[in-house]
C-alpha positions in Angstrom: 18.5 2.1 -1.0 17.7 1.4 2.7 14.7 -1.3 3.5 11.6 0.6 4.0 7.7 0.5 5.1 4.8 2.5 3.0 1.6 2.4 4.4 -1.1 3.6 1.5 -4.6 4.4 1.9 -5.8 4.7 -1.6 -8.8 6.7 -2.2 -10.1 6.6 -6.2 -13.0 8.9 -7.5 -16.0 6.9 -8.2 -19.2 8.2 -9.5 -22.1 8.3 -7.8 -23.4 5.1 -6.1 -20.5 3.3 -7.6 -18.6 0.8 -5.6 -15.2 1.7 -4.4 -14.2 -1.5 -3.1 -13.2 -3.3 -6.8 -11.2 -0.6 -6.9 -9.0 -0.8 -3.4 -9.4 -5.0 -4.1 -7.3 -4.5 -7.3 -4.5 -2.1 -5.7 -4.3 -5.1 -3.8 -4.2 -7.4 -5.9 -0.7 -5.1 -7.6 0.5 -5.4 -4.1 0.0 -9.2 -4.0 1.6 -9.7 -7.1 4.4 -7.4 -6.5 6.4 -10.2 -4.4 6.7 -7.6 -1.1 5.9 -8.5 2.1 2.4 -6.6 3.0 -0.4 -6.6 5.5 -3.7 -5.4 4.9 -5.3 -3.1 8.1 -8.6 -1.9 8.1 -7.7 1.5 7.4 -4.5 1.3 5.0 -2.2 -1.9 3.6 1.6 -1.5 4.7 4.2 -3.1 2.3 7.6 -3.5 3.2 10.6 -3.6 0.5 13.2 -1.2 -1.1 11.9 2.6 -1.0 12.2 2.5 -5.0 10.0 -0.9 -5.9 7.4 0.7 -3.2 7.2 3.7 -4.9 6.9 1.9 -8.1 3.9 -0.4 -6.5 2.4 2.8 -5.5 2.7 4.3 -9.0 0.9 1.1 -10.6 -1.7 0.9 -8.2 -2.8 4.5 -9.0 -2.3 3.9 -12.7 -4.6 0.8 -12.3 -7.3 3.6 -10.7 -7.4 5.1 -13.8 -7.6 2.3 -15.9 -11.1 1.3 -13.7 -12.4 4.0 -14.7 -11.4 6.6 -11.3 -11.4 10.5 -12.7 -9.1 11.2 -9.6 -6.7 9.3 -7.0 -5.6 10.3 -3.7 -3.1 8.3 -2.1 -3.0 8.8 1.7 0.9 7.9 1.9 3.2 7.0 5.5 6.4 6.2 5.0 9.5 4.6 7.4 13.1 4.2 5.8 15.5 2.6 7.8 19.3 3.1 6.7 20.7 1.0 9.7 18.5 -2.1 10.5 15.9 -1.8 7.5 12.3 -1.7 8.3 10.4 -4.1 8.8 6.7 -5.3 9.5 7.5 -8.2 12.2 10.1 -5.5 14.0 7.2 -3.3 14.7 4.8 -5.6 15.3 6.8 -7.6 17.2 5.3 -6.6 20.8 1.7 -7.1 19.4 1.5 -10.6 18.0 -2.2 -11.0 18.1 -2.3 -7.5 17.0 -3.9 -6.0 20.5 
């Protein structure tokens, strides 16, 4: 499978008044452990790997939503595959190296 970028915004069900950042920290955290290159924004983290380990990230990062205690998950999803060169992070940032 081609290399690819997922970006994820991950949005667990908390009750009310609960925290949701412990939550997004340890999707994260699955990311960071994972081995991919990522690169957390302020809005959404983009990982870059093979289109089946992201998918399988993604799938454990919403698994570990559950096991926090979320009642629901919405996972706000972008995806780039890239049969011919393989996506890449530094590609597309390449003409924005302090990120402005």
């Amino acid at each position: 499978m081609a290399q690819a970028l997922l970006s994820i915004q991950i949005s667990p069900k908390v009750k009310a008044g609960e925290d949701v950042i412990p939550y997004v920290d340890r999707a994260i955290e699955i990311i960071k452990q994972s081995g991919v290159t990522y690169r957390v924004g302020p809005l959404e983290t983009t990982m870059e790997g093979e289109l089946d380990q992201l998918i399988d990230i993604v799938k454990q990062m919403n698994a570990a939503m559950f096991e926090k205690g979320s009642t629901s998950v919405m996972s706000h999803i972008k995806l780039v595959v890239d049969g011919q060169e393989g996506a890449s992070i530094g590609r597309q940032l390449k003409k924005y190296p302090d990120g402005q």
